[in-house]
Jmol script that loads the backbone (N, CA, C; Angstrom):
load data "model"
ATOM      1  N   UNK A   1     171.125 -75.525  35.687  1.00  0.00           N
ATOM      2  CA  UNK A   1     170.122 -76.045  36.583  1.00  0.00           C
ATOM      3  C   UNK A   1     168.983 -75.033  36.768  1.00  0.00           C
ATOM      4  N   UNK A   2     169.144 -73.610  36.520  1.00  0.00           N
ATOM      5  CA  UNK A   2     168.148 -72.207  36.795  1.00  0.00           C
ATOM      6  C   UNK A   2     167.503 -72.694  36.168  1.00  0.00           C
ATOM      7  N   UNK A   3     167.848 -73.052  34.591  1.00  0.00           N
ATOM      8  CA  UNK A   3     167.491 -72.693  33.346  1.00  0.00           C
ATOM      9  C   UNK A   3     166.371 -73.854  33.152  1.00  0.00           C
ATOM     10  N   UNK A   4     166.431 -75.170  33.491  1.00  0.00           N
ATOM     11  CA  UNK A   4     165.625 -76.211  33.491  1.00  0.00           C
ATOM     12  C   UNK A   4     164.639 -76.296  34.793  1.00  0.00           C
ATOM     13  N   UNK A   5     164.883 -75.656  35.720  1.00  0.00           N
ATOM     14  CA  UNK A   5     163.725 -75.363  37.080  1.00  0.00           C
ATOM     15  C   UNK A   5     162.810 -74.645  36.049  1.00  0.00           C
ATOM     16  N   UNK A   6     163.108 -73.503  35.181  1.00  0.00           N
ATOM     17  CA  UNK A   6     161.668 -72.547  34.427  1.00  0.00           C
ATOM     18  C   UNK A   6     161.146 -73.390  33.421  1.00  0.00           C
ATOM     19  N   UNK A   7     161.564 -74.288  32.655  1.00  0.00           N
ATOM     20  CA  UNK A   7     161.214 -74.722  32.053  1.00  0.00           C
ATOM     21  C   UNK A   7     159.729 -75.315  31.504  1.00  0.00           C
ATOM     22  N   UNK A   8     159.152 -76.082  32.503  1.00  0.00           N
ATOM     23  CA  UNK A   8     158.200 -76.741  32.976  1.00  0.00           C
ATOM     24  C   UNK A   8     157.039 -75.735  33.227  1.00  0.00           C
ATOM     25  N   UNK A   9     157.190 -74.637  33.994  1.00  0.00           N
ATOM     26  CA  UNK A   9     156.123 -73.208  34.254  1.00  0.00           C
ATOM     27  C   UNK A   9     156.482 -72.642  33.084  1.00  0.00           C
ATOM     28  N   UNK A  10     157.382 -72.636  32.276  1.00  0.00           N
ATOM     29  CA  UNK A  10     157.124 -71.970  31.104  1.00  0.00           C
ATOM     30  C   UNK A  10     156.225 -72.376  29.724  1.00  0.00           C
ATOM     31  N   UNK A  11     156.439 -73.939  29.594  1.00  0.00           N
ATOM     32  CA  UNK A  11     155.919 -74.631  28.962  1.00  0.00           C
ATOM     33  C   UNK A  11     154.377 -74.563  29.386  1.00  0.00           C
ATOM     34  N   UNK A  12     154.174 -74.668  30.741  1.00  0.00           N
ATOM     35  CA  UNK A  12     152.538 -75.084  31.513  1.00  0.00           C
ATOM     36  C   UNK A  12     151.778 -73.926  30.428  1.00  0.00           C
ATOM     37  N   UNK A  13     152.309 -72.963  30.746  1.00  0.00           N
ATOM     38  CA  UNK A  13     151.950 -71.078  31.021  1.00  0.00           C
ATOM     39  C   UNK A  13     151.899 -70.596  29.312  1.00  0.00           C
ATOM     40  N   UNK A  14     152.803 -71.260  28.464  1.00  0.00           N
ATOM     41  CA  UNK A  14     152.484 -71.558  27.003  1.00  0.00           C
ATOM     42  C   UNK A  14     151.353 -72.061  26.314  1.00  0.00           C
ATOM     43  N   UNK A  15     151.281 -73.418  27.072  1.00  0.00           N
ATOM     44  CA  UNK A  15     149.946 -74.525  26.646  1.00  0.00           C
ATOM     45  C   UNK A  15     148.995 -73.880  27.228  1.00  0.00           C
ATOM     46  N   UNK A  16     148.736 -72.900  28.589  1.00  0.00           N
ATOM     47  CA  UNK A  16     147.527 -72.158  29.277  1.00  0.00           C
ATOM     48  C   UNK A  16     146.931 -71.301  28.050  1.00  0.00           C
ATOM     49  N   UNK A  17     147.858 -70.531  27.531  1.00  0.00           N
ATOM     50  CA  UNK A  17     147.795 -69.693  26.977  1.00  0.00           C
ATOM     51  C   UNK A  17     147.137 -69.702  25.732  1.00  0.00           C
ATOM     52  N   UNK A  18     147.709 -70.772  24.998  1.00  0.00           N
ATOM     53  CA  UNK A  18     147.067 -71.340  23.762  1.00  0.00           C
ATOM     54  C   UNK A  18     146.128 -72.134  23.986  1.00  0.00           C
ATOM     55  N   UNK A  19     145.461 -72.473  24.794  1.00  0.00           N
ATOM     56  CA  UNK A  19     144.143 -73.388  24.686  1.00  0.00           C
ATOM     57  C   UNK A  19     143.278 -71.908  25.711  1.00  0.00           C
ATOM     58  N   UNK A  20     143.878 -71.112  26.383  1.00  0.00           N
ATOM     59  CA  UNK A  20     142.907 -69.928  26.618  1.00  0.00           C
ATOM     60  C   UNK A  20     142.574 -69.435  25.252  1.00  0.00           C
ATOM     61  N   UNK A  21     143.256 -69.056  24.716  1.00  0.00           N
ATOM     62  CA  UNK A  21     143.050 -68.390  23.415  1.00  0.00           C
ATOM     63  C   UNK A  21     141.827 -69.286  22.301  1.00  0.00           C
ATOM     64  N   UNK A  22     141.962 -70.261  22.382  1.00  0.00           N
ATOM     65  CA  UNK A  22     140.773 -70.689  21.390  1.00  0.00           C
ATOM     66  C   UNK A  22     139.958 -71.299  22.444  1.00  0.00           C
ATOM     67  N   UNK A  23     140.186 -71.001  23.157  1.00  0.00           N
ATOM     68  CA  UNK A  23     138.795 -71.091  23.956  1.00  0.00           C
ATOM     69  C   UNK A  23     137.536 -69.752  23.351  1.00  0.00           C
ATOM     70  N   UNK A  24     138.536 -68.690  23.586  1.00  0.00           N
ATOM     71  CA  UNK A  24     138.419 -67.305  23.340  1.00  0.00           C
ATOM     72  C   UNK A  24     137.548 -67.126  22.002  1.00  0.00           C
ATOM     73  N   UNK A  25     138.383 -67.661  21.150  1.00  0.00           N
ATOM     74  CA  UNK A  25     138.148 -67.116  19.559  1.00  0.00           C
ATOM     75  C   UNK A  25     137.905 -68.061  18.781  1.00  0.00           C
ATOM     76  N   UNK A  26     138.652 -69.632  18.996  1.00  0.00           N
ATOM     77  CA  UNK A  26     138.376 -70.783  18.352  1.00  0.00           C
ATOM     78  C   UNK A  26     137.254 -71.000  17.762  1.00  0.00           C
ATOM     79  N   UNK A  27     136.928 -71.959  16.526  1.00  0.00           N
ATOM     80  CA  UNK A  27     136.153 -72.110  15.742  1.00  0.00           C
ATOM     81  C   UNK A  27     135.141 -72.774  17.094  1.00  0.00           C
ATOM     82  N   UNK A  28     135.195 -73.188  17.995  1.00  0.00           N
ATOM     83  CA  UNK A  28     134.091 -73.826  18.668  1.00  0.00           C
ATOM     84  C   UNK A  28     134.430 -73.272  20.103  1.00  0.00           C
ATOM     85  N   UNK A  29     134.542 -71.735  20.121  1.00  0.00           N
ATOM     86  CA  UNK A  29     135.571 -71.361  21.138  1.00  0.00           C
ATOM     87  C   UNK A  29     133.989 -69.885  21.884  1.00  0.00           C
ATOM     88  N   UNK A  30     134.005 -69.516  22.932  1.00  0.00           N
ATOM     89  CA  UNK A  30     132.795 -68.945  23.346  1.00  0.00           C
ATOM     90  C   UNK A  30     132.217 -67.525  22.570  1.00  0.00           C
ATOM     91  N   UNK A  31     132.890 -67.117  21.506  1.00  0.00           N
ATOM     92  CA  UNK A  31     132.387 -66.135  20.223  1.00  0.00           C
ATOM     93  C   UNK A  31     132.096 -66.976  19.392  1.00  0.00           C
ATOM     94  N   UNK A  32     132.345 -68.217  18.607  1.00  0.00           N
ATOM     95  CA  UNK A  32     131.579 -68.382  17.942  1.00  0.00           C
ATOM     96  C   UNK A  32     130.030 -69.379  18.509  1.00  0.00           C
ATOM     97  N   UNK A  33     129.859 -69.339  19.620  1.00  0.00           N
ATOM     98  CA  UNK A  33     129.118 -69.983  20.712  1.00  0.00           C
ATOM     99  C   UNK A  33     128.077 -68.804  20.593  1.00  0.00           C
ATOM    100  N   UNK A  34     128.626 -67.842  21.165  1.00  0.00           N
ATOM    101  CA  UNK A  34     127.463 -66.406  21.338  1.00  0.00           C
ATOM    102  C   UNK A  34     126.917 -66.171  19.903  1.00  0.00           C
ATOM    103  N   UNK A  35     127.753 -66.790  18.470  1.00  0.00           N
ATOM    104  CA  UNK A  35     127.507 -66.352  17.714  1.00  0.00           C
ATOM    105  C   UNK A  35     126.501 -66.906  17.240  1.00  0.00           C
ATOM    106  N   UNK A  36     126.603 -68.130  17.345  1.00  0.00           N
ATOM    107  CA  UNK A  36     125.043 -69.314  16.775  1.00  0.00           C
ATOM    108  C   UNK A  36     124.115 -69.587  17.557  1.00  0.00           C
ATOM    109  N   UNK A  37     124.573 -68.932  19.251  1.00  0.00           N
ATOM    110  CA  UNK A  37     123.185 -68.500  19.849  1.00  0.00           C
ATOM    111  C   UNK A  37     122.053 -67.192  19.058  1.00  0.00           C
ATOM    112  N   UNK A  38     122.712 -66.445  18.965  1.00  0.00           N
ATOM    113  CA  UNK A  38     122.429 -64.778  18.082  1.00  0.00           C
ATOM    114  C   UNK A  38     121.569 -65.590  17.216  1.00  0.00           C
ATOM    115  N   UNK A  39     121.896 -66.311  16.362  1.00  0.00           N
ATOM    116  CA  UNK A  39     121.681 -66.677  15.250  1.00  0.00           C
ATOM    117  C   UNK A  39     120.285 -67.633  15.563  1.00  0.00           C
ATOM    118  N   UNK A  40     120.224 -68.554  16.556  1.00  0.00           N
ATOM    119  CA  UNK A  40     119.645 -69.146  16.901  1.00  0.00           C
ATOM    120  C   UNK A  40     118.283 -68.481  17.349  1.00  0.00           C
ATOM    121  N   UNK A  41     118.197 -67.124  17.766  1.00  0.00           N
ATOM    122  CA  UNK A  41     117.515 -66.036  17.842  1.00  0.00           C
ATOM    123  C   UNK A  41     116.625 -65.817  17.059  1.00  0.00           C
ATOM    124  N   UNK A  42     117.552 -65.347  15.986  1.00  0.00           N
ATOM    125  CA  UNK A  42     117.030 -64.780  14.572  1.00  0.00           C
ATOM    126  C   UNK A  42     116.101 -65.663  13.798  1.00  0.00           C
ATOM    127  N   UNK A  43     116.579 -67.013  13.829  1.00  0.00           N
ATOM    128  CA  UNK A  43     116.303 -68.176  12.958  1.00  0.00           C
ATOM    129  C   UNK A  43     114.643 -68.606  13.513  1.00  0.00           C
ATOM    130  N   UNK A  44     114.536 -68.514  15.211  1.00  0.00           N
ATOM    131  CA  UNK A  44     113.533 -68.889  15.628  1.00  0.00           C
ATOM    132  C   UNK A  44     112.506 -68.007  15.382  1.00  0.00           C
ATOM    133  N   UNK A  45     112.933 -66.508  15.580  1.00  0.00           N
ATOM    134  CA  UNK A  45     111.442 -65.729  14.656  1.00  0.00           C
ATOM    135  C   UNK A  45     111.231 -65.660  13.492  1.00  0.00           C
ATOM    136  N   UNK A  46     112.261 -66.209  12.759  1.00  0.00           N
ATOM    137  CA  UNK A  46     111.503 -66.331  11.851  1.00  0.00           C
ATOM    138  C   UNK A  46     110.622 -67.972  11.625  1.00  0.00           C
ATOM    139  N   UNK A  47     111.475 -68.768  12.080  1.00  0.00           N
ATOM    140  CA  UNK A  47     110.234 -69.948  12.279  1.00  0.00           C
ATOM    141  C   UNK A  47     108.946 -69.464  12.233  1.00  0.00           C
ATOM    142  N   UNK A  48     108.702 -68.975  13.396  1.00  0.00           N
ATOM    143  CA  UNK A  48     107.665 -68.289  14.320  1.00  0.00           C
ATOM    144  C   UNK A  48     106.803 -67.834  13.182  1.00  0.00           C
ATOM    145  N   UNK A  49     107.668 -66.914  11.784  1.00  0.00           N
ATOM    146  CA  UNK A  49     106.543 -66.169  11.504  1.00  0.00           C
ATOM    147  C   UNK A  49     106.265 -66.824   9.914  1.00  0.00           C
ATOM    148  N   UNK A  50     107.261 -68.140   9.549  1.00  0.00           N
ATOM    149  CA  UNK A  50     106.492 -68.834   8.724  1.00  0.00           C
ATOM    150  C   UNK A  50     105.870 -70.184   8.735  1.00  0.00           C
ATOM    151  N   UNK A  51     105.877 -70.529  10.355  1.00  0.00           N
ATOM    152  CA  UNK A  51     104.754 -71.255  10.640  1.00  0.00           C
ATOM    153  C   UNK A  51     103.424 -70.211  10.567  1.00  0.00           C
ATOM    154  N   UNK A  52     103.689 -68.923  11.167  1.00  0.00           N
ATOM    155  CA  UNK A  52     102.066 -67.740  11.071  1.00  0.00           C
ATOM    156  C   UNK A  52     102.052 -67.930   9.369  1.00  0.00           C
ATOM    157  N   UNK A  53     102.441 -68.331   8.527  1.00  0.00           N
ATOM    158  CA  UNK A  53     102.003 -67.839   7.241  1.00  0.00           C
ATOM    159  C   UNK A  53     101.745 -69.090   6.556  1.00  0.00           C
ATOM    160  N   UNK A  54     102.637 -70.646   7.628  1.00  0.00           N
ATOM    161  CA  UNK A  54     102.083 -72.039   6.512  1.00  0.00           C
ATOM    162  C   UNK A  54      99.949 -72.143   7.478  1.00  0.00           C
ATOM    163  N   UNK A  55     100.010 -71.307   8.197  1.00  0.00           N
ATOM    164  CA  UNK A  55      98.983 -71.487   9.098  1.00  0.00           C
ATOM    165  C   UNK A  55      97.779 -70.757   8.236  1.00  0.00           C
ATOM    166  N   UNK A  56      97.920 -69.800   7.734  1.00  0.00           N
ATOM    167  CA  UNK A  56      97.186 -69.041   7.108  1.00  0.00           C
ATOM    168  C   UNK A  56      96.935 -69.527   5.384  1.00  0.00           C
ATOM    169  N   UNK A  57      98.506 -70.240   5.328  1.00  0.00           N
ATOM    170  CA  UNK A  57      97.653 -70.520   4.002  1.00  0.00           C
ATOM    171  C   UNK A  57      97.136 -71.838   4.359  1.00  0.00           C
ATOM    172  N   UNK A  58      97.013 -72.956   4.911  1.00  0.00           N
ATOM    173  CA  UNK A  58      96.281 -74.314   5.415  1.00  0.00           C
ATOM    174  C   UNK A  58      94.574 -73.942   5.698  1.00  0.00           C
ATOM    175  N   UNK A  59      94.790 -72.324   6.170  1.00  0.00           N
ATOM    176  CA  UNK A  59      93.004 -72.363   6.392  1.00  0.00           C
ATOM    177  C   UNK A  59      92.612 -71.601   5.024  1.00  0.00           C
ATOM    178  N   UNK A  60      93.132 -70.858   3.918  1.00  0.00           N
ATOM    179  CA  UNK A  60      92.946 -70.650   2.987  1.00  0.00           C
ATOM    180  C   UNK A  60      92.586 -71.921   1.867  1.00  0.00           C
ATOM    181  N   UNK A  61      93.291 -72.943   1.922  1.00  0.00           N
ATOM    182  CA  UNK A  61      93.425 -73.977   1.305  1.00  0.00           C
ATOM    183  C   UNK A  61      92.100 -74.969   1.835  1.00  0.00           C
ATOM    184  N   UNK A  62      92.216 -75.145   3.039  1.00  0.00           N
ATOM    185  CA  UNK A  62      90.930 -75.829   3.817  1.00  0.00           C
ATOM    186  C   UNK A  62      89.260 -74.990   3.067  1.00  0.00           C
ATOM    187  N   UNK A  63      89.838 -73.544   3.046  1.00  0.00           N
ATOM    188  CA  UNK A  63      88.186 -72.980   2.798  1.00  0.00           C
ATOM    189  C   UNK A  63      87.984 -73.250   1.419  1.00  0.00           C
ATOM    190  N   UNK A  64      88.978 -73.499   0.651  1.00  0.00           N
ATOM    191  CA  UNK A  64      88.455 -73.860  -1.111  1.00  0.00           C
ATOM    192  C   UNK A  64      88.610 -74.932  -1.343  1.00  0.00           C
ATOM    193  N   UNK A  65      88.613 -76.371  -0.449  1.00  0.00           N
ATOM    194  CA  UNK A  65      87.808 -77.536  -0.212  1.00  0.00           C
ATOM    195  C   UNK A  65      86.665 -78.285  -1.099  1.00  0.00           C
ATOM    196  N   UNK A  66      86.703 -78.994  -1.463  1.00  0.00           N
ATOM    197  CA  UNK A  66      85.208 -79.225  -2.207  1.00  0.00           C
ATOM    198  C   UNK A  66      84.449 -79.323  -0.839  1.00  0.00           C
ATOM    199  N   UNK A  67      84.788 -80.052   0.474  1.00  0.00           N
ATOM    200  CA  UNK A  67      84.135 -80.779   0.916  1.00  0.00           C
ATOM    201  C   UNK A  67      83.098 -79.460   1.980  1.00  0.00           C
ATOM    202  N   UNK A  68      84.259 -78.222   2.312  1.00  0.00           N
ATOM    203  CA  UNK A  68      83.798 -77.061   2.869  1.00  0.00           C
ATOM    204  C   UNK A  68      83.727 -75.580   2.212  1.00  0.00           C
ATOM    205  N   UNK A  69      83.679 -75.477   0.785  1.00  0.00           N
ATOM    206  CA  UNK A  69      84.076 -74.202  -0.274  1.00  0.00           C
ATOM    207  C   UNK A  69      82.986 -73.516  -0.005  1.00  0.00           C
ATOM    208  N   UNK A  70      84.238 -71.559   0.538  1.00  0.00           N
ATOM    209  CA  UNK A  70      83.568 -70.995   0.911  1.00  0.00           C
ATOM    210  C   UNK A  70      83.091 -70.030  -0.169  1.00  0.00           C
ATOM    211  N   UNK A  71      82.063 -69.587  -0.804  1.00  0.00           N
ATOM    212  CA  UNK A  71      81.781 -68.772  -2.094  1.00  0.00           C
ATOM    213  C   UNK A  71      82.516 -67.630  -1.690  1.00  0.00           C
ATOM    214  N   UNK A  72      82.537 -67.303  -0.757  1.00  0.00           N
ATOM    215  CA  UNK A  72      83.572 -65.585  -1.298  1.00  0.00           C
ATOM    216  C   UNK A  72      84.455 -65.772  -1.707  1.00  0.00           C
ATOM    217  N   UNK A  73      85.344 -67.221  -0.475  1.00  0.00           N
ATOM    218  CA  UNK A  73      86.667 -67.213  -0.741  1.00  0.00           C
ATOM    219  C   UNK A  73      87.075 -67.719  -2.749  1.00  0.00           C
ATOM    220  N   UNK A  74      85.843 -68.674  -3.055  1.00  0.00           N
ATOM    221  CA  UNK A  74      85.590 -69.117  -4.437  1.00  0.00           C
ATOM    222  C   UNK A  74      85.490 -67.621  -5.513  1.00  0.00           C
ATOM    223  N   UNK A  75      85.169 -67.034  -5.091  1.00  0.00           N
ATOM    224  CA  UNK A  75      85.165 -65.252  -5.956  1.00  0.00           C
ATOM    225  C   UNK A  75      85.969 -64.765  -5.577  1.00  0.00           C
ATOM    226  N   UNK A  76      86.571 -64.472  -4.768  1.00  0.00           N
ATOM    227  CA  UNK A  76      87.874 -63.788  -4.603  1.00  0.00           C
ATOM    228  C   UNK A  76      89.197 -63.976  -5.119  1.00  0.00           C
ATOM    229  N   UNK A  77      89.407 -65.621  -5.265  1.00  0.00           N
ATOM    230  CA  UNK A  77      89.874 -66.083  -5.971  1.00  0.00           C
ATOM    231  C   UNK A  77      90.238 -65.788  -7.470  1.00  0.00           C
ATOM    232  N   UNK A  78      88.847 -66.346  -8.009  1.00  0.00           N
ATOM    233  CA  UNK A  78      88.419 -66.579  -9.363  1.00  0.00           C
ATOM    234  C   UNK A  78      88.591 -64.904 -10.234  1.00  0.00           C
ATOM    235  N   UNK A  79      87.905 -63.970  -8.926  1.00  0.00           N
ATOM    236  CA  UNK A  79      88.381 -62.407  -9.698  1.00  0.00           C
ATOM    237  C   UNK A  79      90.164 -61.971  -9.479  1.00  0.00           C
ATOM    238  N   UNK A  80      90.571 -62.852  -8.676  1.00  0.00           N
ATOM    239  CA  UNK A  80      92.771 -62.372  -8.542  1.00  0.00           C
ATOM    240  C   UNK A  80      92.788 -63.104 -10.053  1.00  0.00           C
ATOM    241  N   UNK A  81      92.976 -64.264 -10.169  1.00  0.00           N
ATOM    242  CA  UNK A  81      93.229 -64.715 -11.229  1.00  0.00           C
ATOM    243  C   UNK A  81      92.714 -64.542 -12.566  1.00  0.00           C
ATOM    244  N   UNK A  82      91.330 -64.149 -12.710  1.00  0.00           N
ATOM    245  CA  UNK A  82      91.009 -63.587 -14.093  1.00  0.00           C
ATOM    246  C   UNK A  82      90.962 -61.963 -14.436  1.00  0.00           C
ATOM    247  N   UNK A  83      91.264 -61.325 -13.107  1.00  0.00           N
ATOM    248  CA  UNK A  83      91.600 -60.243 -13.264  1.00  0.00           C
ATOM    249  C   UNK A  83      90.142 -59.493 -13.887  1.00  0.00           C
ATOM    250  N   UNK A  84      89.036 -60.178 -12.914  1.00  0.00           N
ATOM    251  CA  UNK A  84      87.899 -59.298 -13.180  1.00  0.00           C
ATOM    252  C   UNK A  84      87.161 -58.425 -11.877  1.00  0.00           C
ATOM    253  N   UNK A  85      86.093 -57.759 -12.195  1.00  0.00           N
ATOM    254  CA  UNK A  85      85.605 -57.208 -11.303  1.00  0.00           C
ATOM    255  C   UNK A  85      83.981 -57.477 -11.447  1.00  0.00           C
ATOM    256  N   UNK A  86      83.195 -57.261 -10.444  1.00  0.00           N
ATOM    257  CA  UNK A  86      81.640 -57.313 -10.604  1.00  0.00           C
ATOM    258  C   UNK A  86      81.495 -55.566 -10.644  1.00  0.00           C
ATOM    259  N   UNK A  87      80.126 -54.838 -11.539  1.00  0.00           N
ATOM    260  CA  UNK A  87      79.711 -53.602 -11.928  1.00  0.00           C
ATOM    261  C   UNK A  87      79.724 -53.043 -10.366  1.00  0.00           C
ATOM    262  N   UNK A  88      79.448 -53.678  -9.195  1.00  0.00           N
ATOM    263  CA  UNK A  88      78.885 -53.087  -8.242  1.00  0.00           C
ATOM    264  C   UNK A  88      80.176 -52.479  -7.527  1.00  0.00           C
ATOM    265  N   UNK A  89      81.490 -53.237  -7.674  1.00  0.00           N
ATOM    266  CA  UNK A  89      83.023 -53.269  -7.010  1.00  0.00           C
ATOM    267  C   UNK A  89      83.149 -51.636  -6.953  1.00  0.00           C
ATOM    268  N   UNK A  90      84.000 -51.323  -5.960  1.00  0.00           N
ATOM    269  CA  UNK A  90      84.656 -50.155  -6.052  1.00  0.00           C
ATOM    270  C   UNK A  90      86.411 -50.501  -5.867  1.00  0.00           C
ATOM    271  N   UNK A  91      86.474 -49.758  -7.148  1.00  0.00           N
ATOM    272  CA  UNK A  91      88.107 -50.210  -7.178  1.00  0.00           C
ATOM    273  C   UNK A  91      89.073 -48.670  -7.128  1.00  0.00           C
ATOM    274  N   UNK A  92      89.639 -49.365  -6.276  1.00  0.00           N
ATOM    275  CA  UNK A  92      91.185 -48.264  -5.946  1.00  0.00           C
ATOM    276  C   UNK A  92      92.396 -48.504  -6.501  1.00  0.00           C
ATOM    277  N   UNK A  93      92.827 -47.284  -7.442  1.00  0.00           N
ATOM    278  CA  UNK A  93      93.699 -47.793  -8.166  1.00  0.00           C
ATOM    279  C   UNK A  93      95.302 -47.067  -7.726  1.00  0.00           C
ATOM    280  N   UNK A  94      96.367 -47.874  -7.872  1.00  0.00           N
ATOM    281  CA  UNK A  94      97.419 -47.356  -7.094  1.00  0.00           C
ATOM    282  C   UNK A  94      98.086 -46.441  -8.212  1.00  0.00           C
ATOM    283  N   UNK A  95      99.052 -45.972  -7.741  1.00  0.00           N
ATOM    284  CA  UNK A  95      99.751 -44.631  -8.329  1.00  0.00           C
ATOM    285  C   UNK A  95     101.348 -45.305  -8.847  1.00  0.00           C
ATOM    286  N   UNK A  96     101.653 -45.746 -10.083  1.00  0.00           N
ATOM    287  CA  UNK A  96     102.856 -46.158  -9.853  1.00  0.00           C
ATOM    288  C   UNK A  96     103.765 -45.054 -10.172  1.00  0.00           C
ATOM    289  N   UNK A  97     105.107 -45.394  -9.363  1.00  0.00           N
ATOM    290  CA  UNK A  97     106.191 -44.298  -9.808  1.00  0.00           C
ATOM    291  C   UNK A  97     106.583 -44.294 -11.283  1.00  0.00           C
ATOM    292  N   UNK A  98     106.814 -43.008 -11.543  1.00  0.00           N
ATOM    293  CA  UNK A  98     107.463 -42.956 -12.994  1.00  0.00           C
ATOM    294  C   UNK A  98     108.718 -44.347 -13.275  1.00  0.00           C
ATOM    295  N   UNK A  99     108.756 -44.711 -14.342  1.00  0.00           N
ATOM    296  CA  UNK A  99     109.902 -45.093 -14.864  1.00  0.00           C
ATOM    297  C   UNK A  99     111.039 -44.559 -15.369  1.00  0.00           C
ATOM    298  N   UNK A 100     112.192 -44.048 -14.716  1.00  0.00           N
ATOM    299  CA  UNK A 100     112.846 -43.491 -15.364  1.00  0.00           C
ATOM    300  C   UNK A 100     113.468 -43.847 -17.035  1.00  0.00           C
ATOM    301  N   UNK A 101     113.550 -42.945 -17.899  1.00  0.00           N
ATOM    302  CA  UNK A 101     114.001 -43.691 -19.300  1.00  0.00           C
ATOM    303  C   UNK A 101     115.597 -44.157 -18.887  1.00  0.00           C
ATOM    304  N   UNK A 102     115.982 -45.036 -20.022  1.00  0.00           N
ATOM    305  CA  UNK A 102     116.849 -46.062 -20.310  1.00  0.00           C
ATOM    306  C   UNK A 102     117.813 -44.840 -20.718  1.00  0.00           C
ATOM    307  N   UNK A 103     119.458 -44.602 -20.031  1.00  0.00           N
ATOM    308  CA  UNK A 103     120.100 -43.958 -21.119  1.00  0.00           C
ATOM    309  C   UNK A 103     120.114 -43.735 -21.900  1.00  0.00           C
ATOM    310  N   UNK A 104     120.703 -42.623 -22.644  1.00  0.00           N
ATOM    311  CA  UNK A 104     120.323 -42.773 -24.087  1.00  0.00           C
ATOM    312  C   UNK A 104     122.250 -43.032 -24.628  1.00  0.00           C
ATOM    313  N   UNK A 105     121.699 -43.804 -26.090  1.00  0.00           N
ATOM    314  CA  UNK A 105     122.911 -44.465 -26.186  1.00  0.00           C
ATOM    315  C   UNK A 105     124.352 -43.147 -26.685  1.00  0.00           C
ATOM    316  N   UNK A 106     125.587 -43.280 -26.667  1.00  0.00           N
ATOM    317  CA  UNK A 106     126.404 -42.937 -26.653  1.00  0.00           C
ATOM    318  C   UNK A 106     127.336 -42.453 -27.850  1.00  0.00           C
ATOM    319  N   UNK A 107     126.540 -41.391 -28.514  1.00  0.00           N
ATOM    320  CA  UNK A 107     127.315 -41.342 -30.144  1.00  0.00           C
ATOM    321  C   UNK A 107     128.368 -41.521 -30.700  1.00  0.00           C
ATOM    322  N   UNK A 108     129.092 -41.318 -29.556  1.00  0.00           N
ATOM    323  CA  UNK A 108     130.886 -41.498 -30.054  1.00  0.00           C
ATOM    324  C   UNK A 108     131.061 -42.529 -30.340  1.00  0.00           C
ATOM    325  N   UNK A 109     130.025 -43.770 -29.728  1.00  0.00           N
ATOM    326  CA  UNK A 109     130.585 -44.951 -29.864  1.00  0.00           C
ATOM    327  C   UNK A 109     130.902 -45.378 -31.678  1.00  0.00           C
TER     328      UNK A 109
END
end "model"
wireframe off; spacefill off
backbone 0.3
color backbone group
């Protein structure tokens, strides 16, 4: 008769236990909650910063327009892609790092 009075608080205090626990840790449990908030964080600046860049290219795109084409933006252009310059340009030229050489191959082989 002891033995079946605990029964019932033992069982309760079991099932507490295991639904505390994935509350805890569970796949939909308050860590992985904090976790796709975090995330939710991250995700929104970057929204943030490629809406700033679909924004920048829409007014890039708007200025080489037939209906509004802006001549610099039309030369600035036209010299990235043909890879020219006008006599008057002053050009700065960058420094690239060495390439290190390729192993050299392995005689024993």
């Amino acid at each position: 008769m002891r033995f079946t009075a605990f029964i019932f608080p033992l069982l309760a205090c079991g099932a507490a236990g295991y639904f505390g626990y994935h509350l805890q840790t569970g796949d939909h449990g308050l860590k992985a909650r904090a976790d796709l908030e975090r995330r939710k964080d991250v995700l929104t600046g970057e929204l943030a910063g490629l809406r700033e860049v679909k924004g920048r290219l829409e007014r890039d795109v708007s200025l080489l327009r037939p209906e509004s084409l802006d001549p610099d933006m039309l030369d600035e252009r036209a010299r990235a892609i043909l890879n020219l310059a006008h006599q008057d340009d002053l050009i700065i030229m960058k420094r690239r790092q060495p390439v290190p050489p390729p192993p050299a191959a392995n005689p024993n082989r």
